[in-house]
C-alpha positions as CSV (number, residue, x, y, z in Angstrom):
1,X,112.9,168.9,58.5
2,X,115.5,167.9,56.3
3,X,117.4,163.8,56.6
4,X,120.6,163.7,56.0
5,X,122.9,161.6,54.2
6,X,126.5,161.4,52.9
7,X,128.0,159.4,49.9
8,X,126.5,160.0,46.8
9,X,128.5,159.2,44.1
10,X,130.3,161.8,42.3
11,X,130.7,161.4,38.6
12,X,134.0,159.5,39.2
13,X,132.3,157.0,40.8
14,X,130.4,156.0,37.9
15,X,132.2,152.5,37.3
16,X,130.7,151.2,40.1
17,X,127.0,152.3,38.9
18,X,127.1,151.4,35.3
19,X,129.2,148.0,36.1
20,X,126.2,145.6,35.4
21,X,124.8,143.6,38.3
22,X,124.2,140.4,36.4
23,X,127.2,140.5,34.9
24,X,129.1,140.8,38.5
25,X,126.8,137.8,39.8
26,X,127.8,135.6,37.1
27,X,131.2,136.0,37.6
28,X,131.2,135.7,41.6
29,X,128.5,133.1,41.6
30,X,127.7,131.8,38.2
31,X,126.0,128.9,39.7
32,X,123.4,130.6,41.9
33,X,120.0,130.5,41.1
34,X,119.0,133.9,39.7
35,X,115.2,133.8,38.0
36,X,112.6,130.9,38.4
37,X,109.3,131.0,36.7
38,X,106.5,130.1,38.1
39,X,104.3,129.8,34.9
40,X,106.4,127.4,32.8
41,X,108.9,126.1,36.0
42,X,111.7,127.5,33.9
43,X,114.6,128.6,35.9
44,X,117.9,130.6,35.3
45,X,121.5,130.5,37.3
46,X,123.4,133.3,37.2
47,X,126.0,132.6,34.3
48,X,122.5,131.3,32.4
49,X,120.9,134.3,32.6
50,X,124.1,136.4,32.2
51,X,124.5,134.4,29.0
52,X,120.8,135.1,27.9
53,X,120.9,138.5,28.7
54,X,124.5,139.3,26.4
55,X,122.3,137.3,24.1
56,X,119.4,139.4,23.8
57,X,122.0,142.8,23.8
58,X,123.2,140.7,20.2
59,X,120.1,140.3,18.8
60,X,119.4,144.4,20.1
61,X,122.8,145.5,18.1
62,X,121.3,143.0,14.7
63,X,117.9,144.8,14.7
64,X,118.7,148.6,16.0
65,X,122.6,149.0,14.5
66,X,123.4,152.3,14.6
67,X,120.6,153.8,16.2
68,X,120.7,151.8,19.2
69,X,122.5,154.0,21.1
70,X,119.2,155.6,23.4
71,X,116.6,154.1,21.0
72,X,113.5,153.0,22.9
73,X,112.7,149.1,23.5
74,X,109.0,149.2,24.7
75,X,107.3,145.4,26.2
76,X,103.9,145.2,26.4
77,X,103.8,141.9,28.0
78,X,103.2,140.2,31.6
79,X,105.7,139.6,33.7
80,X,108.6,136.4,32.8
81,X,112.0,135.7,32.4
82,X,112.6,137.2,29.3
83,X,111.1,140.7,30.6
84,X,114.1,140.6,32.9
85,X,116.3,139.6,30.4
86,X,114.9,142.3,27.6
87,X,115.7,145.1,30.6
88,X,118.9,144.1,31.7
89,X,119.8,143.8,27.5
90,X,118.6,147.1,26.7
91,X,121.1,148.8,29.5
92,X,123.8,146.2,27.8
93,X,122.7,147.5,24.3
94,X,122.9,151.3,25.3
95,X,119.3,151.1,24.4
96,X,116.1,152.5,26.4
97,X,113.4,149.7,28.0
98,X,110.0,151.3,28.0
99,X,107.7,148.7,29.6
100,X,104.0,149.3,28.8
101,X,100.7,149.1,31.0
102,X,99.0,146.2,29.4
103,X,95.7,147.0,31.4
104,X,95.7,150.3,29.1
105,X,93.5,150.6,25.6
106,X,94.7,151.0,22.1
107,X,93.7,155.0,22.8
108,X,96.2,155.2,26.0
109,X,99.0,153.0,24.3
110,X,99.2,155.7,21.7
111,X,100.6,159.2,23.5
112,X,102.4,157.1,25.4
113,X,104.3,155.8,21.8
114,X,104.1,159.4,20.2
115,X,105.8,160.6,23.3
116,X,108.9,158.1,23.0
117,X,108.8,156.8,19.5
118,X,109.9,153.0,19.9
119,X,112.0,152.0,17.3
120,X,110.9,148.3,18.5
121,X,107.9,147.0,20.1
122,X,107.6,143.6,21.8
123,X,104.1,142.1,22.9
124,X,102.3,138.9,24.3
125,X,100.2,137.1,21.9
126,X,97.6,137.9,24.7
127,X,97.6,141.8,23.4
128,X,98.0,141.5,19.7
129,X,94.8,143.0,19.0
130,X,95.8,146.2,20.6
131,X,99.7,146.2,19.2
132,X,98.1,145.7,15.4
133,X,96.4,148.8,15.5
134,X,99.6,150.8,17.0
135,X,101.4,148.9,14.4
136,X,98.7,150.8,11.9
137,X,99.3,153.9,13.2
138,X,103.4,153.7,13.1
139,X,104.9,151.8,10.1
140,X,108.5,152.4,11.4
141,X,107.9,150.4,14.6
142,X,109.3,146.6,14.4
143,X,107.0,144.4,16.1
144,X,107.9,141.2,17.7
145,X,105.7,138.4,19.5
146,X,106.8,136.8,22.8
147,X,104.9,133.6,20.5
148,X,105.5,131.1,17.3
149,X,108.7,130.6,15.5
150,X,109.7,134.0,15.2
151,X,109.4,134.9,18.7
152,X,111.5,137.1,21.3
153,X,112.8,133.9,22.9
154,X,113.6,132.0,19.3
155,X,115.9,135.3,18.2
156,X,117.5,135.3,21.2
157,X,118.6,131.9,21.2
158,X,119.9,132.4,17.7
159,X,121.8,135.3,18.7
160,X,125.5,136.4,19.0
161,X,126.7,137.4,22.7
162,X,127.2,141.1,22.9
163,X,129.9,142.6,25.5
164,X,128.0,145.5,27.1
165,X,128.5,149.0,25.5
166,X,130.2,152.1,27.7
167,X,127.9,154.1,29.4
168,X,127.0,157.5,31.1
169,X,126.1,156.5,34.6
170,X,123.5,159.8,34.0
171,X,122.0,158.3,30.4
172,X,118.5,157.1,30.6
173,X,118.1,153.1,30.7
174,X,114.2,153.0,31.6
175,X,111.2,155.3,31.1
176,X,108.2,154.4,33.6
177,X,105.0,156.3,32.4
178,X,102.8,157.2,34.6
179,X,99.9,159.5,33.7
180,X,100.3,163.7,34.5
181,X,97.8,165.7,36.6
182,X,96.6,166.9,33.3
183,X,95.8,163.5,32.4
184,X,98.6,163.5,29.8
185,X,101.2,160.8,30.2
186,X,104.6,161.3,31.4
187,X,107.7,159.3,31.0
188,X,109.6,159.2,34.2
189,X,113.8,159.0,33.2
190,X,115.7,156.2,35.3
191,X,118.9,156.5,34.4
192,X,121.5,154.0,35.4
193,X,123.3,156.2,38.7
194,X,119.1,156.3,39.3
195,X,118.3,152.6,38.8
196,X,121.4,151.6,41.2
197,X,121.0,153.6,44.1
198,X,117.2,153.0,44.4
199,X,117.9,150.0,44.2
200,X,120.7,150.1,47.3
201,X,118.3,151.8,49.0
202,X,115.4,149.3,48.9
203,X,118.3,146.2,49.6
204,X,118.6,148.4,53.4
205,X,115.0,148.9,54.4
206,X,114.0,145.4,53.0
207,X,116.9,143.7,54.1
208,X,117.7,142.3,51.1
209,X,120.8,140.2,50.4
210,X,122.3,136.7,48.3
211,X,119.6,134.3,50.7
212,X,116.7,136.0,49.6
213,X,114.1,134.7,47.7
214,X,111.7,137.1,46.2
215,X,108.3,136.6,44.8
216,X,107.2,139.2,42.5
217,X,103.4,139.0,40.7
218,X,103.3,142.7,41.0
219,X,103.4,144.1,37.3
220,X,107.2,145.2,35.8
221,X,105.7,148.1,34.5
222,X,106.0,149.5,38.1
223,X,108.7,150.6,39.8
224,X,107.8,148.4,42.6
225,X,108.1,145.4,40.3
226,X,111.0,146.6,38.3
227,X,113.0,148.0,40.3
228,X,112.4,147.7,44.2
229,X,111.4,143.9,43.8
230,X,113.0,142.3,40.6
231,X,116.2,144.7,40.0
232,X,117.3,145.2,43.7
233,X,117.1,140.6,44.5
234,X,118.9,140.3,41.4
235,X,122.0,143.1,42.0
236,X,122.3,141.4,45.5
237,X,122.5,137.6,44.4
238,X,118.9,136.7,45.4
239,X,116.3,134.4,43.7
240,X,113.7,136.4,41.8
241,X,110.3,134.0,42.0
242,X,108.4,135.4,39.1
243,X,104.4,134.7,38.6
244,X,102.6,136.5,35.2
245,X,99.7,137.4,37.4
246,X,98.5,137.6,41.2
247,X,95.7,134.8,41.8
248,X,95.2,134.6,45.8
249,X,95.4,130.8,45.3
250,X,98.6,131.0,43.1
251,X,100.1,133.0,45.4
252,X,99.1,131.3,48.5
253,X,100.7,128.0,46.9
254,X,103.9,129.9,46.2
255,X,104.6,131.2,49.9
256,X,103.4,127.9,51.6
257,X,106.0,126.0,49.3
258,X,108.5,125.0,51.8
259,X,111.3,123.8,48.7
260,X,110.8,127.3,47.3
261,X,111.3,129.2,50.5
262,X,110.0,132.7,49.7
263,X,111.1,135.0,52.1
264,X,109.9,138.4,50.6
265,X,106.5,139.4,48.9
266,X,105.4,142.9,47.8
267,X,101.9,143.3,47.8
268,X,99.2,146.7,47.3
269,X,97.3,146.8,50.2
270,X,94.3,145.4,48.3
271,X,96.0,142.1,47.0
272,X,96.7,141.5,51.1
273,X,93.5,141.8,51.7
274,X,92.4,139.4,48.7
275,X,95.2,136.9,50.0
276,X,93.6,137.5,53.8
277,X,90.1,137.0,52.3
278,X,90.6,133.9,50.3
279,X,89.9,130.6,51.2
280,X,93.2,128.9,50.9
281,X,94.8,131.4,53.5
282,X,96.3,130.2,56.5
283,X,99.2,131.6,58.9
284,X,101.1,129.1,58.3
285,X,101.8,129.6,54.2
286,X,103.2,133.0,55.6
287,X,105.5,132.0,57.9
288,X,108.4,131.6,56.5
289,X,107.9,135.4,55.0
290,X,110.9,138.1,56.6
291,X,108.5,140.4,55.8
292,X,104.8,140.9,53.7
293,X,106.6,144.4,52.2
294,X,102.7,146.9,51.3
295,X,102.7,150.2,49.4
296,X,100.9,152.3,46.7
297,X,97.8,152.8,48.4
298,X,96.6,153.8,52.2
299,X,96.3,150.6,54.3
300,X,94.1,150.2,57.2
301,X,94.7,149.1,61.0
302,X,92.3,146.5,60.7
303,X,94.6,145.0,57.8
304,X,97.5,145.2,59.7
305,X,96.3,143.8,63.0
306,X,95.0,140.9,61.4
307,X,98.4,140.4,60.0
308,X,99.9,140.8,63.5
309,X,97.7,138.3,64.5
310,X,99.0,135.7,62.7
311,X,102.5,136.3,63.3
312,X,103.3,138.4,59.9
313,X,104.7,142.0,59.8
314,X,102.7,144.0,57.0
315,X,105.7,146.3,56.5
316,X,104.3,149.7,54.8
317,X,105.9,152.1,52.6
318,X,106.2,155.3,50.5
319,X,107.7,155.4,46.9
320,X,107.3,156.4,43.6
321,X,108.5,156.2,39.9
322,X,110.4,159.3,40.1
323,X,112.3,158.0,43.4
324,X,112.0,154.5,44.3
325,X,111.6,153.5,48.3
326,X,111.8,156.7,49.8
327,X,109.8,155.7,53.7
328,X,109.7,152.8,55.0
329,X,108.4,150.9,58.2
330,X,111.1,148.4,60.0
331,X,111.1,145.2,59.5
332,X,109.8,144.6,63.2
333,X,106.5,143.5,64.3
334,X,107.0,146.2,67.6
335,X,107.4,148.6,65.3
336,X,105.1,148.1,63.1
337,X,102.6,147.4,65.9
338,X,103.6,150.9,67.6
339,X,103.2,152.8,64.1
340,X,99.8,152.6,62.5
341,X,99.7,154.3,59.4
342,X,102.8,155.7,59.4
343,X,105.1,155.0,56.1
344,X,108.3,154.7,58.4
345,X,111.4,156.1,58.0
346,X,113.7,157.7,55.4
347,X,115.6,155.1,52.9
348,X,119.6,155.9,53.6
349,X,120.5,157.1,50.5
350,X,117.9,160.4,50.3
351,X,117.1,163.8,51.3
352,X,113.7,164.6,52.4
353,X,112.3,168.2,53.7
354,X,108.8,169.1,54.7
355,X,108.0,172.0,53.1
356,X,105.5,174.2,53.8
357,X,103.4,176.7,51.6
358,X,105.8,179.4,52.6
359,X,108.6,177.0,50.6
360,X,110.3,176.5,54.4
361,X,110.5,173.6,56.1
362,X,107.5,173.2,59.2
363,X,108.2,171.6,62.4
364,X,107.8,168.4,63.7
365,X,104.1,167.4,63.4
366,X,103.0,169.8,61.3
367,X,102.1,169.2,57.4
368,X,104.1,170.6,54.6
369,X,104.7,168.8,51.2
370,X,106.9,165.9,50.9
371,X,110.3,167.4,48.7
372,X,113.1,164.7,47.9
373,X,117.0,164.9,46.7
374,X,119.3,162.0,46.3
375,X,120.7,159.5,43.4
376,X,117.6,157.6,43.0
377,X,115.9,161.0,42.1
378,X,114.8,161.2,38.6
379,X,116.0,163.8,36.5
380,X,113.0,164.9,35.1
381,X,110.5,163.7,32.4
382,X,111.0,162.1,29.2
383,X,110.0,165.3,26.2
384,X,108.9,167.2,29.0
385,X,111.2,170.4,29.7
386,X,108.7,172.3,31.3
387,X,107.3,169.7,33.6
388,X,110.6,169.0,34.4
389,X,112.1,171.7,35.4
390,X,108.8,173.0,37.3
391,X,109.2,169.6,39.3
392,X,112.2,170.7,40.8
393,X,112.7,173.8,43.3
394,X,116.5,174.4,43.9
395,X,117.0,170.7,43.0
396,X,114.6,169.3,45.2
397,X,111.9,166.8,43.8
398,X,108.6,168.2,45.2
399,X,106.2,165.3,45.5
400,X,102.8,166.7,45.5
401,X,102.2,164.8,48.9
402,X,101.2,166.1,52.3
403,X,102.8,164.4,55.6
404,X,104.0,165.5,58.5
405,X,107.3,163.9,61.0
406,X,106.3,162.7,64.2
407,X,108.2,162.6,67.0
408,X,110.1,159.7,67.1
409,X,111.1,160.4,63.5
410,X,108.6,158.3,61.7
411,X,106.6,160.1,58.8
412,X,103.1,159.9,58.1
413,X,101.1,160.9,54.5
414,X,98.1,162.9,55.2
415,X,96.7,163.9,52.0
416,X,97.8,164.9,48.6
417,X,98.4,168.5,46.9
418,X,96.7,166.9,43.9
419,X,94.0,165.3,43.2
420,X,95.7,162.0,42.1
421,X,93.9,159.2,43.9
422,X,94.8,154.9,44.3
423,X,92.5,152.7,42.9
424,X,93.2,148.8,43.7
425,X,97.1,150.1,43.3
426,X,96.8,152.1,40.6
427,X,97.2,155.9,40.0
428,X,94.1,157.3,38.7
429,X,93.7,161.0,37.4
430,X,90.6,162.7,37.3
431,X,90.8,165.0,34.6
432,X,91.9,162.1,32.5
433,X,88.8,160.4,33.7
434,X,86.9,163.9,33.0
435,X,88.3,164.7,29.8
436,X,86.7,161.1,28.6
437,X,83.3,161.7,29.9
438,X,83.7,164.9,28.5
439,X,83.5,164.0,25.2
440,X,80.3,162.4,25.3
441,X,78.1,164.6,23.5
442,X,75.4,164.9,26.0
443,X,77.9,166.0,28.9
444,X,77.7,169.2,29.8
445,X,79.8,169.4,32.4
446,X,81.7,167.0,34.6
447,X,83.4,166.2,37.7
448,X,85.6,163.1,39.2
449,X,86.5,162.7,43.1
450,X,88.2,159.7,44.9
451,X,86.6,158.0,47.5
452,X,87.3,155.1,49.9
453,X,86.5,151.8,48.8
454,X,86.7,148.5,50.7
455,X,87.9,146.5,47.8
456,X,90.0,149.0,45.6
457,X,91.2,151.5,48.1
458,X,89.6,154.0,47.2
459,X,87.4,154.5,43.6
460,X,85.9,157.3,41.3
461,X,82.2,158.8,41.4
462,X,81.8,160.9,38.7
463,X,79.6,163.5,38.9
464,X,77.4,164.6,35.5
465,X,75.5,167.2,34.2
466,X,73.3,166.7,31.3
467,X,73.1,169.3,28.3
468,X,69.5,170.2,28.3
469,X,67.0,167.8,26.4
470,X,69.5,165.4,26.4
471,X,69.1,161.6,28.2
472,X,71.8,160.3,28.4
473,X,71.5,157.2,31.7
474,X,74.4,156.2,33.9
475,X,74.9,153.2,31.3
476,X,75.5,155.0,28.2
477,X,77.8,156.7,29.7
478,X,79.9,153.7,31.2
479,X,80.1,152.5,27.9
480,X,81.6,155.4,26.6
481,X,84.3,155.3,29.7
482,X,84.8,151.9,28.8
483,X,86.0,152.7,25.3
484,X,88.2,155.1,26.1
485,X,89.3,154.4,30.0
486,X,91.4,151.1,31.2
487,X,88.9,149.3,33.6
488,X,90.6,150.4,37.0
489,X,89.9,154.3,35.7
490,X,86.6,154.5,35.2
491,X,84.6,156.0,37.7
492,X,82.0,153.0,39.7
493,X,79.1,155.3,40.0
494,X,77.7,158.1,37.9
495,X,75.5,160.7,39.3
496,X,73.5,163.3,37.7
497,X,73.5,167.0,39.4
498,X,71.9,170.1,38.3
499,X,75.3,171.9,38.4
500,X,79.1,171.4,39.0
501,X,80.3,173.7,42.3
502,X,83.0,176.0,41.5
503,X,84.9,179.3,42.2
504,X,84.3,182.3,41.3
505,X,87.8,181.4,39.3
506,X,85.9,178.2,37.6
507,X,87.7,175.3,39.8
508,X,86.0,172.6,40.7
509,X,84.9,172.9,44.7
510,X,85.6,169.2,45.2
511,X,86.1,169.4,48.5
512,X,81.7,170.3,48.3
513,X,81.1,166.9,46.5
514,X,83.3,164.7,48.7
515,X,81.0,166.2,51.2
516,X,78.2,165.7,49.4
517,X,79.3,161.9,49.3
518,X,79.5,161.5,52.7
519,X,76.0,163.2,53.4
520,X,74.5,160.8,51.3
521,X,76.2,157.7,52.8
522,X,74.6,159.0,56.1
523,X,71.6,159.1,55.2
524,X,71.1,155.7,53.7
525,X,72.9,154.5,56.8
């Protein structure tokens, strides 16, 4: 069942997408507080960060000239001040921020670089190890440190203002990679028109406006972080609170600090249940929250209810790279109360059908795949024509996810088309995962399914065969994952089987090993 909306913005509109938000702020409100950082205590205003940013587009113009016109800026760095002011100047520049997954290895890092050939690369200190051997690998990458004399922060400051370049409200501004279902990765295209309205979008169901004060230790290498959370307080004059990493304690100190009056915070379910868990929790360092905004991963009743208990609304929702917000629960305690499980309702600015396998839209309550259209829909994929177009059916975005509309109008996700599962917030492949225990040389065969898990969400078991006479043990092999697979991908248990079950066609019958999962939990029950 299709949701309608009006007013997408035509291509004549496209003043009012590429005009720059910062830039508006500091003229309006020059003198409002824009960025604070918790990490150093630094803070920005407005006209300051405005200022910073024109500053950074200078120093963007010195070091790209003539080819910074869609040249990729990647960041492999945590989350600060200048990571806001890096993608706000590359937009300025005409240039393209790519913001890296630092939890990734050297071997990840590098399709993702072959794919989008930075012509600059900017890193923390913290990940030089990895960036030298990228370095190696392209000599026409300029590398910069966010450290020492010659860092990001010391060229900005000696840099020239730059007045921000005209721009195609349809021209690509970020690329968020996240990894394929063939375990390649893929670099999803934000474009500015894409970058505004999702972030319009989120402003509505989050209630976001110029008194909000947003705390954000979620990763900017995330669409949540980037866009929904960082991006969307900034184009409506809020106060973006940002933190480098989530510690329970950290974060519990932020929210209970009364001066700093946070009144949004976007968390995975399983950083809630870490700040729930932790011994500094109370009620009270909640209460001044609007809302505790969850996403990225399923979230339990149990969760939520203990949130209820104390007075906070754990507000879930559905999103993506390739979209933004698209579902999200009120901000009401009733309603979330009186939805468990559900992902809400539509964002305003967006189409979404349930389709069925039939390619027509089922009725209400029954399960079809989740297809979107709107202005925070991503064109397609960054070097990827193929994916691209087969991503799209009559200009729909089909999601890969199962849900069904229930009959108040809130939608529910029931399952996924592929076999993509969450781990502690993260996306996690399995034929990525496969492909790496593949190569083991005493592997015969190999298969990865998802599975709950209290503390991640849900985590990988990998199931093994052995080529004969080899002997290979369940530690050998996690070594090998470990040199090849970031530490939330590789699978927490490794079990040997006699043989893989399959189709007469050769695909994995994973549906038999989930099974086989659960029959084994029951009997050590």
């Amino acid at each position: 069942m299709a949701h309608s909306f009006s007013g997408m913005a035509s291509q004549a509109d496209c003043g009012l997408v590429t005009d720059d938000p910062i830039l508006y702020r500091a003229r309006v409100a020059g003198g409002g507080q824009a960025l604070f950082e918790i990490a150093t205590d630094r803070q920005l205003t407005y006209a300051q960060l405005d200022l910073r940013i024109a500053r950074c587009a200078g120093l963007l113009s010195a070091m790209l000239g003539a080819r910074r016109d869609g040249a990729r800026v990647a960041m492999l760095a945590r989350n600060s001040m200048d990571s806001i002011v890096l993608a706000f100047a590359c937009q300025r520049a005409g240039a393209i921020y790519v913001p890296l997954n630092w939890r990734l290895n050297a071997a990840e890092l590098w399709p993702i670089l072959a794919d989008c050939t930075p012509a600059l690369l900017i890193h923390d200190e913290e990940f030089s190890v990895v960036v030298a051997s990228l370095a190696d690998a392209d000599a026409e990458m300029t590398v910069i440190s966010t450290d020492g004399p010659t860092s990001l922060a010391a060229r900005i400051e000696a840099s020239l203002p730059m007045k921000p370049v005209p721009a195609d409200a349809d021209g690509a501004c970020v690329l968020l990679y996240t990894s394929g279902t063939t375990g390649q990765p893929k670099g999803v295209v934000i474009t500015r028109r894409n970058a505004f309205f999702a972030g319009i979008n989120f402003s509505f169901v989050g209630e976001i406006g110029p008194q909000t004060v947003a705390l954000c230790d979620l990763p900017f290498f995330h669409t949540i972080g980037l866009i929904a959370v960082a991006r969307t307080t900034l184009m409506l004059g809020g106060t973006l609170v940002i933190s480098d990493r989530f510690t329970p304690a950290r974060t519990l100190a932020a929210l209970a600090d009364r001066q700093r009056a946070i009144t949004h915070y976007f968390a995975v379910p399983q950083i809630a249940l870490a700040l729930r868990n932790d011994p500094a929790y109370s009620a009270a360092a909640l209460s001044g929250l609007h809302a505790l905004f969850v996403g990225g991963a399923p979230l339990t009743q149990a969760l939520i209810e203990s949130y209820l208990a104390d007075g906070v609304a754990l507000v879930n929702g559905y999103g993506m790279s390739e979209a933004g917000t698209v579902l999200h629960v009120p901000l009401d305690r009733r309603a979330v109360q009186d939805n468990p499980g559900s992902v809400g309702l539509p964002a305003p600015l967006l189409d979404i059908r349930i389709v069925g396998e039939d390619g027509r839209d089922v009725g209400e309550g029954e399960i079809g795949e989740f297809w979107l259209r709107g202005p925070a829909v991503t064109p397609g994929y960054w070097n990827k024509p193929l994916e691209s177009e087969g991503a799209f059916t009559d200009g729909w975005y089909r999601t890969g996810d199962l849900g069904r509309r229930e009959a108040n109008g809130f939608y529910r996700i029931v399952d996924r088309l592929k076999d993509m599962y969450i781990s502690g917030g993260e996306n996690v492949y399995p034929a990525e995962v496969e492909a790496a225990l593949a190569s083991h040389p005493d592997i015969l065969d190999v298969a990865v399914v998802g599975i709950s898990d209290v503390r991640w969400g849900e985590c990988g078991i990998a199931y093994v065969v052995l080529r004969p006479g080899a002997a290979a043990t369940a530690e050998a092999i996690a070594v090998h994952c470990a040199a090849r697979l970031a530490a939330f991908k590789r699978p927490t248990r490794i079990l040997f089987v006699e043989a893989i079950p399959r189709t007469a066609s050769g695909k994995v019958q994973k549906h038999v090993l989930r099974q086989l999962h659960s029959e084994t939990l029951q009997r050590q029950a």
